[in-house]
VOGU-3710 file (C-alpha; in Angstrom, 3 decimals, decimal comma):
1> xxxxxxxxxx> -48,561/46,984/118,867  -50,331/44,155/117,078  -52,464/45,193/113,874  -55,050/42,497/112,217  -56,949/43,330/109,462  -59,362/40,516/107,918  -60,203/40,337/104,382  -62,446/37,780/102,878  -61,336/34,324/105,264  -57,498/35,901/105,608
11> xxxxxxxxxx> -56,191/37,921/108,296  -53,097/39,738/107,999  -51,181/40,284/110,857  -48,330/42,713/111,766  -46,773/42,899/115,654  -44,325/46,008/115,696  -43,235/48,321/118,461  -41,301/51,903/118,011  -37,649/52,540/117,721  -35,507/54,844/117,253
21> xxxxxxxxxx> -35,191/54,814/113,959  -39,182/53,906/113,384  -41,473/51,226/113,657  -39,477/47,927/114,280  -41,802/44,932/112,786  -40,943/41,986/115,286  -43,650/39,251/113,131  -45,803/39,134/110,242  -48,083/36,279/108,982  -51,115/35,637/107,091
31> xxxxxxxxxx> -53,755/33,161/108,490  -56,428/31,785/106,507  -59,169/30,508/109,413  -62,976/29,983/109,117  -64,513/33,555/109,957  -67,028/33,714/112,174  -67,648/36,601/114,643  -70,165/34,933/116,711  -67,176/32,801/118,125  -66,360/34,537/121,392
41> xxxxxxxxxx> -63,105/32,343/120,988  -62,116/33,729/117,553  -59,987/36,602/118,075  -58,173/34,018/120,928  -57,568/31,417/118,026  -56,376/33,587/115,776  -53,820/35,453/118,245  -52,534/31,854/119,518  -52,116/30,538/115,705  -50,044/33,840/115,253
51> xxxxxxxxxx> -48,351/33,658/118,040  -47,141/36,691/119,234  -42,833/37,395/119,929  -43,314/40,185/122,596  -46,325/40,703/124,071  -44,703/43,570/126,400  -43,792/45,438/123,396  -47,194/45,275/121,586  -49,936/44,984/124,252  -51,499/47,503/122,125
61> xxxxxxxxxx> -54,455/46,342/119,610  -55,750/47,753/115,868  -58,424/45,791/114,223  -59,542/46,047/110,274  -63,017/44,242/109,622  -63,827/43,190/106,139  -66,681/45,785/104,684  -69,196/43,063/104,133  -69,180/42,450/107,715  -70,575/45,648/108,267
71> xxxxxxxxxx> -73,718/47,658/106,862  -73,196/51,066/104,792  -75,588/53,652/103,729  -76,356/57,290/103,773  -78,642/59,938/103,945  -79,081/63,521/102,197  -78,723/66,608/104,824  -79,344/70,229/105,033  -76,286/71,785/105,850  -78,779/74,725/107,709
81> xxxxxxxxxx> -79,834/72,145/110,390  -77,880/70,414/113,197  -76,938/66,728/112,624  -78,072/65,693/115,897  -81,739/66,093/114,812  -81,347/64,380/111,517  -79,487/61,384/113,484  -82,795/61,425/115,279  -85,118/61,417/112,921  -83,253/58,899/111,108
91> xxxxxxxxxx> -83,641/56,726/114,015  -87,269/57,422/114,568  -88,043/57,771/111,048  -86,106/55,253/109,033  -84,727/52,401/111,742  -86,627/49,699/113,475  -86,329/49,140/117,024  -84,996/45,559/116,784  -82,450/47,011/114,040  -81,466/49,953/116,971
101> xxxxxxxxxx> -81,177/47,495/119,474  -79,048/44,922/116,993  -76,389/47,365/115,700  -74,540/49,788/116,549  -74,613/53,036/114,088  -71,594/55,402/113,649  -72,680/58,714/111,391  -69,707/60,641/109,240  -70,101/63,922/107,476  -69,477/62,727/104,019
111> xxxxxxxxxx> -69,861/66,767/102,491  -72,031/69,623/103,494  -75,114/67,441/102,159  -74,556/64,077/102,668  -74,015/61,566/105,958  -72,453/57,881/105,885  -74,080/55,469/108,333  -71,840/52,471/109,147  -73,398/49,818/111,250  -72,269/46,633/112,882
121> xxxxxxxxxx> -74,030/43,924/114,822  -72,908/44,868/118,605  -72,222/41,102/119,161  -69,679/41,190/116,955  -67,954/44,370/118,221  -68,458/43,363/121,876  -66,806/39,899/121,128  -63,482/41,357/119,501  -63,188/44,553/122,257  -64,169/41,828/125,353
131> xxxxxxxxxx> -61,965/38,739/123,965  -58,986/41,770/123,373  -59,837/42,725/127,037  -59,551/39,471/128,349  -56,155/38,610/126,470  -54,915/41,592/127,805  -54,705/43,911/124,809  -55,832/47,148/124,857  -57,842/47,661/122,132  -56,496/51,434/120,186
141> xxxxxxxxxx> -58,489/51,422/116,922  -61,239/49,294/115,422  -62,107/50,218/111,868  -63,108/49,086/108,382  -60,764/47,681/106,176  -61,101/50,578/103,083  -61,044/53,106/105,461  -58,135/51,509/107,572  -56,176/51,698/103,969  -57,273/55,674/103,475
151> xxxxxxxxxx> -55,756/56,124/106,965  -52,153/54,577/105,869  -52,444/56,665/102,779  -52,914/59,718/104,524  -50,248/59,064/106,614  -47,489/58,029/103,743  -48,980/60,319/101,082  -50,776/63,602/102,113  -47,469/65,102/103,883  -46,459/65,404/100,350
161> xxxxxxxxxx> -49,649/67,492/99,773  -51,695/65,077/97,674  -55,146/66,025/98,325  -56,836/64,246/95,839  -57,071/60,639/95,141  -59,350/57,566/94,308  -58,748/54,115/96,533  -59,699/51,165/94,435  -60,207/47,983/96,762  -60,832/44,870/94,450
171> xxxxxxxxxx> -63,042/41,976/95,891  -64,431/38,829/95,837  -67,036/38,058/93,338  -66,772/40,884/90,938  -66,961/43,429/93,547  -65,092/46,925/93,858  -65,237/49,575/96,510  -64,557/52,941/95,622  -62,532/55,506/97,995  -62,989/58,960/96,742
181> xxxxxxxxxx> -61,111/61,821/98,656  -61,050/65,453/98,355  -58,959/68,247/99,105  -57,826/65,642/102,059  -62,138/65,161/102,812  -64,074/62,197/102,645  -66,299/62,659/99,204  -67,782/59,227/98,260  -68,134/55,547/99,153  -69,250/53,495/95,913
191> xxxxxxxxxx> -69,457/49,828/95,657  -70,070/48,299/92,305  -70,293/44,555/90,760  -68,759/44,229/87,142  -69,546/41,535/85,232  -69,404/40,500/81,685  -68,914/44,517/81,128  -71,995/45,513/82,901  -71,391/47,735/86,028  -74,354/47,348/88,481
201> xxx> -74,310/50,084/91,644  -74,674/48,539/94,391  -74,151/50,872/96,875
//
């Protein structure tokens, strides 16, 4: 399997494949390039500059975007109604068609009153699931990169039963993203800007 995940202009890549004895990393690298998603070509560049070892072992794809390549909100619920018709009048309601027909919108349960909305342009997530296509990767899991970290976590951590915990991701320009899990659930996404010892919310 080969794993990218971007952050800011880097990518970070790891090609591993299972053994035995666990995952057996075959190559690792980090690639500074010019990041722009609109490139149909960019995922190709960045898997020739890394150059795979064994592309028979790790056909498979995972891809981590950077968070400020994608759009996050929410919106309050009541638990006593289904989702499905506060999806839709969120759409109706709140949403634009030109922003409908722009992004694509993925809703997650946050608590038993809340609802995350995480959008990205649907150029930029055809480009990287078509250009994976066409290099002949099959394309496993495409994610965002603080929630791609909460998914390692829970993987190295949690059997261990630690339910609670706060993942810090630090930024550029001041900026911090807060991870805040609960009893192993998804309780808050808060992004903040600190500077000269003033907090500002930002999201």
């Amino acid at each position: 399997m080969l794993s990218i995940a971007q952050s800011s202009n880097c990518f970070y890549f790891v090609e591993w494949s299972p053994s035995e004895s666990g995952p057996k990393v075959l190559k690792f690298k980090k690639i500074k390039h010019n990041v722009d998603y609109f490139n149909k070509n960019l995922l190709n560049d960045l898997i020739a500059d890394f150059n795979p070892v064994s592309k028979e072992e790790s056909n498979s794809l995972t891809y981590s975007i950077d968070s400020n390549y994608v759009g996050l909100s929410s919106f309050t619920v009541d638990p006593k109604i289904n989702l499905s018709e506060y999806i839709s009048w969120y759409e109706k309601n709140m949403l634009n068609n030109y922003f409908l027909d722009t992004f694509d919108l993925f809703y997650y349960p946050i608590n038993d009153t809340n609802v995350m909305v995480i959008s990205i342009n649907k150029k930029i997530k055809n480009n990287l699931v078509k250009s994976s296509i066409d290099l002949g990767y099959k394309m496993m899991n495409f994610t965002v990169d603080i929630f791609s970290a909460n998914q390692m976590v829970t993987q190295m951590y949690c059997k261990n039963k630690i339910q609670n915990y706060l993942l810090w991701k630090i930024d550029k320009n001041n900026h911090h993203y807060f991870l805040y899990i609960k009893n192993n659930k998804f309780q808050n996404l808060i992004k903040v800007r600190y500077s000269n010892k003033i907090v500002d919310y930002l999201v």
